[in-house]
Steps between C-alpha positions, in 0.01 A plus 500: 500500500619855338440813685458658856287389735385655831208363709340633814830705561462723798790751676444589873771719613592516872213710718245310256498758224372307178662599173385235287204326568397126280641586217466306198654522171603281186705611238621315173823587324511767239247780755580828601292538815450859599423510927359858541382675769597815746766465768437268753272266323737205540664522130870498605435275763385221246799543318742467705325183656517362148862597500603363851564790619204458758375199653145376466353502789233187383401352174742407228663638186609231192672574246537318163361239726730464758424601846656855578352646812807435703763504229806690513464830306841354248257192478206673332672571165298894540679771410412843640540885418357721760463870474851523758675276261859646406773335289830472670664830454855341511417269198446514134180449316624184392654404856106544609363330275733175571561530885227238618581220209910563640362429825270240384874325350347507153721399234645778296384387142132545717574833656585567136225418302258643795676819420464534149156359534370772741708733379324482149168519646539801668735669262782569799812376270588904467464562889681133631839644584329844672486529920197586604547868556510539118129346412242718455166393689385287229829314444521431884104344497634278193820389711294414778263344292743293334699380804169349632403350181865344390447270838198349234202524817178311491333784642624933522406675721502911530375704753420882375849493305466802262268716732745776572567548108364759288192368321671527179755322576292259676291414138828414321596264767160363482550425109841351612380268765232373282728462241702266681266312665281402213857302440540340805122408616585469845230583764519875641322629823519901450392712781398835382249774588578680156246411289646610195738204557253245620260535182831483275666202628245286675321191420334473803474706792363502888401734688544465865351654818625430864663198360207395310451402163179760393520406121713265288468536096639670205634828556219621188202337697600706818464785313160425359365239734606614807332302821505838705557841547812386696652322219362757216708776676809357533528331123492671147629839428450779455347446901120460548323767640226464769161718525188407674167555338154386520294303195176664373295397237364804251316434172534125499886533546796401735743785654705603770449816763789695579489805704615695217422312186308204345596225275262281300625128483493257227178316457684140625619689810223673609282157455724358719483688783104512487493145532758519796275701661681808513272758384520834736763286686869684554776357319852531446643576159849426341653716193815489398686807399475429129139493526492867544509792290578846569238738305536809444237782496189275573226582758542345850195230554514335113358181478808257513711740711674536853617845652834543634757730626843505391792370769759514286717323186711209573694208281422129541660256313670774249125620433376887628209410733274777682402474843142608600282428802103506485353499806721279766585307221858551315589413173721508183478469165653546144591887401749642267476835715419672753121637431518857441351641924783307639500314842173552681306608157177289370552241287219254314639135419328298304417131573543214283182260659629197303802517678336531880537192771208481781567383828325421821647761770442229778652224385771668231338259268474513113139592386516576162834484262 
């Protein structure tokens, strides 16, 4: 039996503080898994059980069938790049990339063709005989990538490894790693809370809560079929905004109340929450910032329209994004500029109500997609 394997696996820390509670998870060679979720939700934690790096407090962990939940971390055959990772300064590329098969007493004709192998992959023949001090970012991520990969893992591991890097720079090294590993189809557990990153090099991803598994699927189902509110805000970008408003019923169609603005719903969704029962009911609403469109010189109130004031401009993900607030709600969404009033002027957004998620505000869960 291929793959990873962890059933029931639990960690209790000292003073009884849970960070992982019956966790289950199967994975099959050839996955990315994405684990998302904010700090604290038990992400690292799970990795570095997997690694060895903490023990498992009960329940067990196989890996390409063999029974690993007491293994030696040098037993596991996982290689790991965490976001601390360095090379060793006093070394060469090369010297990196070849330290643990020396240590391992590989043969040299093996070091050898590991090299060139690796070395091809990730295009570091130019940069082999440089010390670390003279890589750029990008040519340090590759060197780190390709000392864990020369080892030839069943499973890598990497815990937020290109979050302090420009986003740029961070989307090139995306193309790189994907690159590389659509050559090696090796299992990879990526722990991320950019989403840029998770929708570009997952094939799977979970998103975790207080140790939890809330949602297990496709990192493209998340975004559309989300389970909750919960998991709907922390996948996808751009981010999912929240609003509440109230369902009415006018002239034999669907929409949602706002307290400044109303938005008719598609014919499917509005039958759908009729037969759910939610007519005149409150209910929470998800857009996402691409659903929204700054107009310009309409009349506050249209049909299809929320009012806002301005907060300012920011930049997500190399993309201008403006920050407005309606109500106690905040929000952002696309915009090239700043509107013309500034910070703490009027502005009407336009909603796209194909693109609008329905949720229970009791139990977070999913209404209508």
């Amino acid at each position: 039996m291929s793959g990873l394997v962890l059933k029931n696996v639990n960690k209790i820390y000292p003073g009884g503080q849970q960070a992982i509670k019956d966790f289950n998870l199967e994975m099959k060679d050839g996955e990315i898994l994405i684990l998302s979720g904010p700090d604290g939700c038990g992400k690292s934690t799970l990795l570095r059980m997997i690694a060895g790096l903490e023990e498992i407090t009960s329940g067990s962990l196989f890996i390409n069938g063999v029974d690993m939940t007491n293994a030696d971390p040098r037993e596991r055959n996982v290689a790991m790049i965490f976001r601390n990772s360095v090379l060793y300064p006093h070394m060469t590329v090369q010297e990196n990339l070849t330290f643990a098969l020396r240590m391992a007493k590989l043969s040299q004709a093996e070091i050898d063709k590991r090299t060139e192998e690796i070395a091809g992959f990730l295009n570091l023949g130019r940069i082999l005989e440089k010390m670390p001090s003279e890589l750029s970012p990008l040519e340090v991520y590759q060197a780190l990538l390709g000392r864990a990969l020369i080892r030839k893992p069943s499973i890598l591991l990497m815990d937020s490894t290109i979050a302090d890097l420009v986003e740029c720079v961070q989307e090139e090294i995306r193309e790189k790693f994907l690159a590389v590993y659509q050559k090696m189809n090796i299992m990879v557990i990526y722990v991320t809370e950019n989403q840029r990153s998770a929708m570009a090099v997952g094939t799977r991803m979970i998103v975790m809560s207080d140790g939890e598994i809330c949602q297990d699927d496709t990192p493209a189902n998340l975004v559309k079929h989300p389970a909750t509110s919960y998991v709907a805000g922390v996948v996808g970008y751009p981010p999912m905004n929240f609003f509440v408003a109230n369902v009415y019923e006018e002239d034999g169609h669907v929409g949602l109340s706002f307290k400044k603005g109303k938005v008719l719903l598609p014919e499917e969704k509005g039958k759908a929450l009729l037969e759910k029962g939610w007519l005149k009911k409150e209910v929470l609403t998800g857009v996402r910032a691409d659903a929204l469109t700054v107009l310009e010189g309409k009349k506050k109130g249209a049909e299809g329209t929320l009012t806002c004031k301005v907060q300012g401009m920011e930049e997500l993900y190399c993309r201008p994004m403006l920050r407005f607030s309606m109500d106690e709600s905040a929000g952002i969404c696309l915009a090239d500029e700043m509107p013309a009033g500034g910070e703490g002027s009027t502005v009407i957004l336009a909603v796209d109500p194909e693109k609008i998620q329905i949720f229970n505000r009791e139990t977070e869960k999913t209404i209508v997609y």
